[in-house]
N, C-alpha and C positions, 0 to 999 in steps of 0.2 A: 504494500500500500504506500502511494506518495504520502508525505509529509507535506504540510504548507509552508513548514521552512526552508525544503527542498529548493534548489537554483530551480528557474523555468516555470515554478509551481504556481506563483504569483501573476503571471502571465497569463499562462493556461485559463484559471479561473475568471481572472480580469475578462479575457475576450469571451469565452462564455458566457459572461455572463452580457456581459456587449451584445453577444446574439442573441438573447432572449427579448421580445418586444409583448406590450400586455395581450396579445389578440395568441400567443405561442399556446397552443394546447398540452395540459397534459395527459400524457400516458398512460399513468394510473394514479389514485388518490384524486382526493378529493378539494383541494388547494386550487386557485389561481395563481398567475403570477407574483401577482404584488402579494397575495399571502404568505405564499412562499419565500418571497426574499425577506418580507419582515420575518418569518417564522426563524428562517436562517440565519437572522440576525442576533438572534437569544444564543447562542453556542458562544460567538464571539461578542457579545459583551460578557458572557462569562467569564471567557478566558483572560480578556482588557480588562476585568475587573472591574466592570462600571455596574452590573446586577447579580443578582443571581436566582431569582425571581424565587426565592423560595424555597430552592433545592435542597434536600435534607437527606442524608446518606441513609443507605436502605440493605442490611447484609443482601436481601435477597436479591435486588435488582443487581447489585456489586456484583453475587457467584452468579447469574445467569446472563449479566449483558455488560458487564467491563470490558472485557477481553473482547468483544465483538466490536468495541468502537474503535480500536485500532488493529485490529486484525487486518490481514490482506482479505478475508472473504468479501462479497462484495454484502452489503444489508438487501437482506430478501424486498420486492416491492410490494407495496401496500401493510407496509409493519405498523404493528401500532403507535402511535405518538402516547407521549406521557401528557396527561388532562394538561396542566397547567403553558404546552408548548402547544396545542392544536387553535388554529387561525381560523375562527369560523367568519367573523364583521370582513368587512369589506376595506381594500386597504390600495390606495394611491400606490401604483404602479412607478412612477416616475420620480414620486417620494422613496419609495423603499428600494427602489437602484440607488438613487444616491445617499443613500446612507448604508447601506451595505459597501458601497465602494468605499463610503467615507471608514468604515471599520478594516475592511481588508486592507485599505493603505495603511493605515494606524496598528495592525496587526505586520502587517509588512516590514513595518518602517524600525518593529520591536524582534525582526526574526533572528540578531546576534542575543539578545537575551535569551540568559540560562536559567535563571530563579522565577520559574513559576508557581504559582500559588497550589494550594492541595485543590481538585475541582471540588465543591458542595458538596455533590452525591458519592465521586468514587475515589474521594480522596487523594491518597500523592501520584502526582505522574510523573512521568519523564517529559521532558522537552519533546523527545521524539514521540514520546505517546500523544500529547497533547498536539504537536502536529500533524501526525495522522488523523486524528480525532477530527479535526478543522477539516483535513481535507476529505475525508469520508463522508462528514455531512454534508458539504457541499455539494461534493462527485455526487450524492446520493440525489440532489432533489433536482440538478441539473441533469443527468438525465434523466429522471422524471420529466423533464421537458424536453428533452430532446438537442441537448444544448451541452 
């Protein structure tokens, strides 16, 4: 699995997400675009440390779905979201690109930093774990859209 702090990674995503426009359908689930990019915006204020909307560690989510966020497998589609992360309202497209750029630059611009915080729910990571993390959820909703 890439990492977001990977060379090129930062790229990759950027234009991807450059090709997504709000009319992009998706594939499976139940999201719009602009849901989706705010939904995707909840991981990385996590990480930036600006929310963490509540996250409370959980042993059992830990032994069944840590390892899976940084895994190379890819996340099955149509997996459940956890209550507090699913975007049902309706949400400005053209808002929620530019602030998700605005965090992936901002996460970008932090990828020589080593000391990250423990996450919420699955507590201590690795740099590299935490990179993969970023980039799996991303990889994950972009294709969802085909993107």
């Amino acid at each position: 699995m890439k990492s977001f702090f990977e060379n090129g990674v930062y790229n990759e995503i950027s234009t991807r997400i450059n090709n997504l426009n709000e009319d992009t359908k998706a594939q499976w689930g139940k999201m719009n675009p602009g849901q989706m990019l705010y939904h995707c915006q909840m991981p990385l204020n996590i990480i930036l440390e600006k929310e963490d909307y509540g996250v409370k560690p959980n042993w059992l989510v830990n032994l069944l779905f840590k390892k899976s966020m940084y895994s190379d497998k890819l996340w099955r589609k149509n997996m459940p979201t956890a209550p507090g992360f699913k975007i049902t309202d309706d949400k400005n497209f053209e808002t929620e690109k530019t602030e998700i750029m605005t965090l992936i630059n901002e996460l970008n611009a932090q990828r020589e930093r080593e000391d990250w915080q423990p996450h919420p729910a699955f507590g201590k990571l690795t740099k590299d774990q935490w990179g993969k993390m970023q980039y799996k959820h991303l990889d994950h909703h972009l294709r969802q859209f085909g993107v």
